[in-house]
C-alpha positions, 0 to 999 in steps of 0.5 A, spaced: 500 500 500 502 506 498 502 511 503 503 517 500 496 516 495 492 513 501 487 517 505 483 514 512 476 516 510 471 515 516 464 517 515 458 519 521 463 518 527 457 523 530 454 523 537 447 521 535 450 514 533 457 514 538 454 516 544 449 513 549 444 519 548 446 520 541 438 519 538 441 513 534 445 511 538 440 504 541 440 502 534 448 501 532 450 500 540 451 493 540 454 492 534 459 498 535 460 495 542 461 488 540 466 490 534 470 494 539 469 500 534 471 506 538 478 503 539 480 500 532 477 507 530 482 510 534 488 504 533 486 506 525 487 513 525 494 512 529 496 508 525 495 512 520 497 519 522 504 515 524 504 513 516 503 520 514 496 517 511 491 524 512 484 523 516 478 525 513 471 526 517 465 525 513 459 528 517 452 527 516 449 534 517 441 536 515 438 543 515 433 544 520 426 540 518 430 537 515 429 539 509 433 536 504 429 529 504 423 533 503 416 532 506 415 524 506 422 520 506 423 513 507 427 508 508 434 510 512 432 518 512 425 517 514 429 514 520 433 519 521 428 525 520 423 521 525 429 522 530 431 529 528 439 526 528 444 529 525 440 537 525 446 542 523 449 546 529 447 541 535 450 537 539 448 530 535 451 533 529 458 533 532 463 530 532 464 524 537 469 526 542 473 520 544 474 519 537 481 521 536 480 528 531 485 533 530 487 540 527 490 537 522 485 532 520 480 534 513 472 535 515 468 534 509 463 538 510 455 537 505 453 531 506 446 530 508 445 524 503 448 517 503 454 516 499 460 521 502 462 523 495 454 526 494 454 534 495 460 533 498 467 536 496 470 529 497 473 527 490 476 534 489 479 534 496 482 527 494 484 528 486 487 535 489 491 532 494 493 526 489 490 520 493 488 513 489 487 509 495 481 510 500 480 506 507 473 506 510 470 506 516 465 509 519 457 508 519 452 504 517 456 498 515 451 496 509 447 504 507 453 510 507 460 506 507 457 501 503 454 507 499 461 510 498 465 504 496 462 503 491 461 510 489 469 510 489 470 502 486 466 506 480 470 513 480 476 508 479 479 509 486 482 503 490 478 501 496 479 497 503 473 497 508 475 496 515 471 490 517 472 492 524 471 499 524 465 500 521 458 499 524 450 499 524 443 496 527 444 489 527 449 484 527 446 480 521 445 486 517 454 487 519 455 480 516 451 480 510 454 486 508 462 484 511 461 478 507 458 478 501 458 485 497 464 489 501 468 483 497 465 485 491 468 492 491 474 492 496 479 489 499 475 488 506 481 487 512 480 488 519 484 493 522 490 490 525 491 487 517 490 495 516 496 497 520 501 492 518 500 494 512 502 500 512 507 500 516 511 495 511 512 502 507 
């Protein structure tokens, strides 16, 4: 893996899914606990800072009401409108403070639908900055990090998952999505595979 063409990518590492009052947070809590998420997040940004591989912080922020899924959405952001998560300027759309930010790292700012790369400046920050390879983590294992797999499979980027930094609501869903679609866009690897990759270069 070449270091310097590679970014860590981590999507919605936000209060409403990470902290025990986050609005979403009863949905995904078992797996991101069961997963050991926080701290392989944090063993992954490390890891990373230590090989000169810049962080990127995708949130997921909507305008008050919600407005940018409209009157009657369904699916995963009629979950999201019915909690009132992720509300722009609240303490929900932060993000989480035990996940290891820091000054250096890059915030992408605009995203309020499921891919990272929609409404997001993310493949132009990326491209300017000469990145090819992506490793994700984040949430939700099977909607916005598998979203922005395939979305950079399709743009040509190459494309890890991070197996065990990456969560959602239920462990079947995890499974389903770990084992049978995150191979067939990425190299799916845990992040002890992750490090020891990247501190051979």
């Amino acid at each position: 893996m070449s270091n310097s063409r590679t970014a860590l990518v981590l999507i919605e590492t936000q209060n409403d899914f990470l902290s025990p009052e986050g609005k979403l947070n009863s949905l995904v809590k078992d797996v991101v606990d069961g997963n050991n998420f926080k701290q392989n997040v944090n063993e992954a940004i490390a890891a990373a800072r230590q090989a000169g591989i810049p962080v990127y912080f995708v949130p997921i922020q909507f305008s008050k009401n919600h407005v940018e899924v409209g009157n009657s959405p369904y699916g995963i952001l009629k979950v999201v409108k019915d909690h009132n998560a992720f509300e722009k300027g609240t303490w929900g759309a932060q993000l989480y403070d035990e996940i290891d930010v820091q000054e250096e790292d890059i915030i992408v700012e605009g995203k309020s639908s499921i891919s990272a790369f929609s409404g997001t400046d993310l493949d132009h920050i990326l491209r300017s900055n000469g990145v090819d390879k992506v490793i994700l983590g984040g949430f939700l294992s099977h909607v916005c990090v598998n979203a922005t797999m395939t979305d950079a499979y399709d743009k040509g980027y190459k494309v890890v998952t991070l197996t065990d930094a990456v969560a959602t609501a239920g462990e079947d869903a995890q499974k389903q999505v770990i084992d049978h679609i995150y191979p067939m866009f990425s190299t799916p690897m845990d992040v002890k595979t992750f490090i020891g990759s990247i501190t051979q270069n």
